[in-house]
C-alpha positions in Angstrom: -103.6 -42.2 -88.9 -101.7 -45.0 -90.8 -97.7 -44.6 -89.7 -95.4 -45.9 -92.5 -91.8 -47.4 -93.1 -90.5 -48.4 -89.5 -92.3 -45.8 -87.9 -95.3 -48.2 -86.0 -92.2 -50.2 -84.2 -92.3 -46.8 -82.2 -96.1 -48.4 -81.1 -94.4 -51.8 -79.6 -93.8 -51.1 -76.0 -91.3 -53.8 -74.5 -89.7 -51.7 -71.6 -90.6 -52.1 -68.2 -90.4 -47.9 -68.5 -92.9 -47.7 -71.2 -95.4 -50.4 -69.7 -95.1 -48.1 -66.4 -96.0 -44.8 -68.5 -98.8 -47.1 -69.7 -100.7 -48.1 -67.2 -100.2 -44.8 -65.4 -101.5 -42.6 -67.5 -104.2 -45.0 -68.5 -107.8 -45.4 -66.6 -109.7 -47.3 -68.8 -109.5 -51.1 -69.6 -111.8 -53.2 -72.5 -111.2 -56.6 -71.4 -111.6 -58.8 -74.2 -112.5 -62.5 -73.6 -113.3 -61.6 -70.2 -114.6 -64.9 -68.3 -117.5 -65.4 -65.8 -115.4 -68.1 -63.6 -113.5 -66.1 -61.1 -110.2 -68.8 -60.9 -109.4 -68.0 -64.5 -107.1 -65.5 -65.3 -109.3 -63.8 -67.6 -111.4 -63.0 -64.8 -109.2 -62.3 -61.7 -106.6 -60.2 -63.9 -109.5 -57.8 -64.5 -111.2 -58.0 -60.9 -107.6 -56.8 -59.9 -107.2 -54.1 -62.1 -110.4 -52.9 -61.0 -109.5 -53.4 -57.7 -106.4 -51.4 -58.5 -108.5 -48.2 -59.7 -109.1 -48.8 -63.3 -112.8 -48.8 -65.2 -113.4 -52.4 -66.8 -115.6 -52.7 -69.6 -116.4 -56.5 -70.1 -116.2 -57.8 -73.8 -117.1 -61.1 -73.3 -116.9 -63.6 -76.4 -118.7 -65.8 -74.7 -121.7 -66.1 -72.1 -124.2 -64.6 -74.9 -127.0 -64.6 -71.6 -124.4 -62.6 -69.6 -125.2 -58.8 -69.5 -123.1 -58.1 -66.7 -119.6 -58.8 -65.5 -117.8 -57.7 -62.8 -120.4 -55.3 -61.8 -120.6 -53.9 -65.2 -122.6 -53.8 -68.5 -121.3 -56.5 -71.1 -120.2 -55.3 -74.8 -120.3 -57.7 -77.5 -117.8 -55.6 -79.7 -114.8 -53.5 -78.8 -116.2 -50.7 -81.4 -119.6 -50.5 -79.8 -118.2 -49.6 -76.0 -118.9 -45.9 -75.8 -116.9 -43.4 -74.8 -112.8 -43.9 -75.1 -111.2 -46.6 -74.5 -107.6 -46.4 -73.4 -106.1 -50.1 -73.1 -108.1 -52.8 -74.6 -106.7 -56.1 -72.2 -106.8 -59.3 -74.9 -108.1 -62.9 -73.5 -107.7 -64.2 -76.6 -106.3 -67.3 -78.4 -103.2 -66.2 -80.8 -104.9 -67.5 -84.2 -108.0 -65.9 -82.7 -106.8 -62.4 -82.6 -107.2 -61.5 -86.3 -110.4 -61.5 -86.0 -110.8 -58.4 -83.6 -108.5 -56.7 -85.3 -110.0 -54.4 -87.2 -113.4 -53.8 -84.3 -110.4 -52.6 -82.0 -108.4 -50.5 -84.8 -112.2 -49.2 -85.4 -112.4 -47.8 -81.8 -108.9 -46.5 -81.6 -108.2 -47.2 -78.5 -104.4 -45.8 -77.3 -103.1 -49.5 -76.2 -103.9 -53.2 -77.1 -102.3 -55.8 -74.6 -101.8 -59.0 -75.0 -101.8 -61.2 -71.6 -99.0 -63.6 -70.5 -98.5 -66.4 -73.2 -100.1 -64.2 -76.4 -98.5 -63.4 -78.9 -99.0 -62.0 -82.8 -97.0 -60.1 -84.2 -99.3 -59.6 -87.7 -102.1 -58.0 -85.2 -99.5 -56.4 -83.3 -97.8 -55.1 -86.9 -101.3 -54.1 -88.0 -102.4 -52.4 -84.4 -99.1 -50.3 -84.7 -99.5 -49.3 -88.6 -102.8 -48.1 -87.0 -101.0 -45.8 -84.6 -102.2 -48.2 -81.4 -99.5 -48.8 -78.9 -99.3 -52.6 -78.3 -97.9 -54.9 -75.5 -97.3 -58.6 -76.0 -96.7 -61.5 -73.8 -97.0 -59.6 -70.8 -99.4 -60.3 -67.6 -101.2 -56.8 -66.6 -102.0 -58.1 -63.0 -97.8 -58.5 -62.5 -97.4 -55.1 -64.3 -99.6 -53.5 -62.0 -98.0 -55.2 -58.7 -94.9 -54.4 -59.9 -95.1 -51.2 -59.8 -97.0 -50.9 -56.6 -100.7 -50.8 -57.8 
């Protein structure tokens, strides 16, 4: 489904409401640039989702040796993690995004978010013409402590 005019801005989620109804109706997490090295936030954000209930699927775009993270077997695309996906958590560099892009939009997952400190708004524009809800600039380890996870 391709939304048109303004229509996708209905996909950006900003509120602390909306990140709420995200992560609670949500149970599945793609974590995208996930790391090996457990003092970098791409690695303890996800260990504390996990902790926190949610399914992690590592995406690694690194560690080509690693087949397992976390406990769990290692994807090297977003498109080839079976079954659905419903937030895909991005580790990712800003100019590096545009490059998954289209392997997430492929998958249709129902969220993309963006960690603390990343943003792009031309992903984020094309994740939400793509009917994909999007977060940006937001930590998902201080969304879930915030409300009580």
């Amino acid at each position: 489904m391709t939304e048109t005019n303004d229509d996708w801005r209905k996909h950006l989620l900003e509120s602390d409401k909306q990140i709420e109804e995200l992560l609670a109706s949500s149970r599945r997490i793609a974590v995208l640039g996930i790391k090996v090295e457990p003092h970098k936030p791409a690695h303890y954000v996800p260990a504390y989702a996990r902790k926190a209930g949610y399914e992690i699927v590592p995406v690694p775009v690194y560690y080509r040796e690693t087949t397992e993270i976390l406990g769990e077997p290692v994807f090297r695309k977003i498109a080839d993690v079976p079954g659905e996906v419903d937030i895909v958590n991005v580790f990712r560099k800003p100019a590096d995004i545009p490059a998954h892009v289209d392997d997430i939009i492929a998958k249709q997952p129902r969220a993309v978010w963006f960690q603390m400190g990343i943003t792009n708004d031309e992903a984020a524009e094309k994740l939400a013409r793509a009917g994909i809800d999007v977060v940006q600039d937001r930590c998902m380890m201080v969304e879930l402590r915030r409300i009580g996870k």
